[in-house]
C-alpha positions as CSV (number, residue, x, y, z in Angstrom):
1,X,-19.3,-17.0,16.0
2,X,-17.9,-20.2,16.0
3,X,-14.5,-20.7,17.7
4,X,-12.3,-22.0,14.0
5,X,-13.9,-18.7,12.2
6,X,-12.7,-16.6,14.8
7,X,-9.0,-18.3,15.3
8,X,-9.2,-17.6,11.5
9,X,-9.8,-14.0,11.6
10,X,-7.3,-13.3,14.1
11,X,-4.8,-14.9,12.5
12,X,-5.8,-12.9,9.4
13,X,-5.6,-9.6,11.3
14,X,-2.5,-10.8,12.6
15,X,-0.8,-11.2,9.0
16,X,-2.5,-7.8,7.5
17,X,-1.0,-5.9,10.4
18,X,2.3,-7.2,10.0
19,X,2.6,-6.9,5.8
20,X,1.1,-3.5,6.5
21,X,4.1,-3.1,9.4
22,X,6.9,-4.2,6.9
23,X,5.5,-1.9,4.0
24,X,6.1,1.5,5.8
25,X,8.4,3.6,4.8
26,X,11.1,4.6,6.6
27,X,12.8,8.0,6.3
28,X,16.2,9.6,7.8
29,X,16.6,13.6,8.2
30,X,20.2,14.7,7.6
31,X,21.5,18.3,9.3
32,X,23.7,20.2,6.6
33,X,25.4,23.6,7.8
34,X,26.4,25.7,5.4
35,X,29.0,28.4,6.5
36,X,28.4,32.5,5.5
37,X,31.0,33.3,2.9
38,X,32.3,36.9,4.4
39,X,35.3,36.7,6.5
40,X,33.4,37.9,9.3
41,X,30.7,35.3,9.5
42,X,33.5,32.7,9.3
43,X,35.4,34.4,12.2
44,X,32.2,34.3,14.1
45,X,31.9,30.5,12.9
46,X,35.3,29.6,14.3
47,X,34.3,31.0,18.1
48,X,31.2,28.8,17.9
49,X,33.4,25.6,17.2
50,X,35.6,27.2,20.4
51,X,32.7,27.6,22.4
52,X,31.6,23.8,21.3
53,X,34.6,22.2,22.1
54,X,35.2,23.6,25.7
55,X,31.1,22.4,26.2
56,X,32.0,19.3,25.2
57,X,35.3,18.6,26.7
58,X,33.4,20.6,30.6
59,X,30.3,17.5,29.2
60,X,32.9,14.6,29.2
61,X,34.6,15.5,32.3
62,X,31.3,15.9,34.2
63,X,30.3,12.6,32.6
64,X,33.3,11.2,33.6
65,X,33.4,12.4,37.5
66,X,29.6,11.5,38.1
67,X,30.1,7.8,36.7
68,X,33.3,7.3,39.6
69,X,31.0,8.9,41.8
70,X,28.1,6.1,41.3
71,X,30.7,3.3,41.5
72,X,30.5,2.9,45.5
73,X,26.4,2.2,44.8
74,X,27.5,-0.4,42.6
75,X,28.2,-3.2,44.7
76,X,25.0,-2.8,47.0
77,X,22.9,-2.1,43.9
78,X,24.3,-5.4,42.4
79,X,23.8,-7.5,45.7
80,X,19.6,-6.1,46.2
81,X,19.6,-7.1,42.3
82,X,20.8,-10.7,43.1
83,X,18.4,-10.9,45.3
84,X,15.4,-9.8,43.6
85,X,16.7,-12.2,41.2
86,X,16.6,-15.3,43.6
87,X,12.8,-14.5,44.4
88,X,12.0,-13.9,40.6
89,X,13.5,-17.1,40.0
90,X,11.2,-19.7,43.3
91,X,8.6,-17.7,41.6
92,X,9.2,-18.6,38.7
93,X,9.8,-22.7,39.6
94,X,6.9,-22.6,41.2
95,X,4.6,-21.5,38.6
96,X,7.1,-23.8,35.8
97,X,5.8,-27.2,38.0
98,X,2.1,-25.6,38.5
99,X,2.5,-25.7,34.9
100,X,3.8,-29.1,34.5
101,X,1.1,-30.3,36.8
102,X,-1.2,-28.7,34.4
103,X,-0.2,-30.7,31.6
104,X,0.1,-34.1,33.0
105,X,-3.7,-33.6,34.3
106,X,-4.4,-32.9,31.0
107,X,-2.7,-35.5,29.7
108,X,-4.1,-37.9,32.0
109,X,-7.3,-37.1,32.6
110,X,-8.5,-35.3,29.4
111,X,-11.0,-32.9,29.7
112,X,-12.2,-30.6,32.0
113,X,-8.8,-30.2,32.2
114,X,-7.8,-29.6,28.8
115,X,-7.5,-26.7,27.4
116,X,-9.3,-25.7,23.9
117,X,-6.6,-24.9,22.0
118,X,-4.1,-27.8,22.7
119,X,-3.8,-30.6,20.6
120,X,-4.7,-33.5,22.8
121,X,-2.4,-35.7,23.8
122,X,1.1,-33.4,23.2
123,X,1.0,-29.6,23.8
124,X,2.8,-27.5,21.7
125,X,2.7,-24.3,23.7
126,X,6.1,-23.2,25.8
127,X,4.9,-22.3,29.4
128,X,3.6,-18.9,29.5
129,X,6.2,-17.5,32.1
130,X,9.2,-16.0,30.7
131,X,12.4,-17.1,32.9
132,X,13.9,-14.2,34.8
133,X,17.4,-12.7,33.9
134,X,20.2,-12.8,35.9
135,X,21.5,-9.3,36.5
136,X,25.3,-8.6,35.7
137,X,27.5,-5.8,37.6
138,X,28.4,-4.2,34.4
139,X,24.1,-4.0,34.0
140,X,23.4,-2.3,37.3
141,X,26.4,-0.4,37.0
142,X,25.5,1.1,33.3
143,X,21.4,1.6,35.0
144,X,23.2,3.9,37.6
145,X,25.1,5.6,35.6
146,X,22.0,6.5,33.0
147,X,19.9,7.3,35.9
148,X,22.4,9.6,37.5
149,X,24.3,10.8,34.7
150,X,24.0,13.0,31.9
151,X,25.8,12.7,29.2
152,X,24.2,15.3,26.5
153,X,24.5,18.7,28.2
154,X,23.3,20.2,25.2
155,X,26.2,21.7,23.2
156,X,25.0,20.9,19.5
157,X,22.0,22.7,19.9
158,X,23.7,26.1,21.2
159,X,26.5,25.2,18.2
160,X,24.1,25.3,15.7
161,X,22.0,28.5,17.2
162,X,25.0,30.5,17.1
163,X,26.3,29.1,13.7
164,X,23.2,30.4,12.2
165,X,23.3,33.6,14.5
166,X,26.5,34.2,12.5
167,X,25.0,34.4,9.3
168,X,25.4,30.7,8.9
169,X,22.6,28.3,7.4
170,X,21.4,25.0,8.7
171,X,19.3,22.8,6.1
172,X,17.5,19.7,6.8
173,X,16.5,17.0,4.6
174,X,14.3,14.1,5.2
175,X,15.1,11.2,2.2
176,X,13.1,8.1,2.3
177,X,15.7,5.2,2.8
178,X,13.2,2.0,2.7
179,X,10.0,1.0,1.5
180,X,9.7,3.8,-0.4
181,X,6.6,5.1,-1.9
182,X,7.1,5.5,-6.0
183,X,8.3,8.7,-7.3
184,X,5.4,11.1,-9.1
């Protein structure tokens, strides 16, 4: 197979996979809880939301005291980040001027040197290395606190166990919200 046929059939696979990307449909399920109609269930409903709220509020406090708690890590964390930085960023100079070297070979000497898919005598290609990112304190700071902290402990699941439990029901619905296939 020659090399144009087979630049052309990539390129076609390319396009079909991302027309066949775009045309999916998308969907979003909604939660609806409807609440038992005796005065009982709704009694039983209202300890449920107590129980949910104290959760929550024992969930945000925990939250809160384990992101302080990371805050002394931060500064280290944020200096070893710096300097991973520095080496990701010789490294990445010195492969930037290996690649400039590679180009002005192959701009002035031609082949061997030149690559098959570069338009002789101007390259259109960036380089090939993607520049490192300079980490922030706020970053490393928010990783810690991801790593070491939960912040779901789980209190809308239990919510919605005992809301049914008191003769409540819980009804999903899935609805197609784009690229939606046609109605039958």
């Amino acid at each position: 197979m020659r090399l144009p046929t087979l630049t052309r059939l990539l390129a076609a696979l390319a396009l079909s996979a991302t027309v066949a990307g775009c045309a999916t449909p998308q969907y979003q399920t909604t939660v609806r809880l409807i609440p038992p109609a005796d005065a009982q269930g709704r009694a039983c409903v209202a300890k449920c939301e107590a129980r949910k709220t104290a959760c929550q509020t024992d969930c945000q406090t925990r939250y809160q005291a384990c992101s302080a708690a990371v805050e002394p890590q931060v500064e280290t964390r944020y200096t070893e980040a710096l300097k991973q930085y520095a080496l990701e960023l010789r490294q990445y100079a010195a492969a930037l001027r290996h690649y400039e070297l590679q180009m002005q070979l192959n701009w002035w000497y031609g082949p061997p040197f030149h690559h098959p898919y570069w338009m002789h005598p101007f390259p259109v290609f960036s380089p090939p290395y993607r520049e490192p990112v300079m980490p922030t304190r706020e970053g490393v700071r928010a990783h810690l606190v991801k790593s070491s902290c939960q912040e779901d402990c789980g209190c809308l699941p239990a919510y919605d166990s005992c809301f049914v439990g008191c003769g409540g029901q819980r009804v999903s619905e899935t609805v197609c919200t784009r690229n939606c296939p046609p109605a039958k």
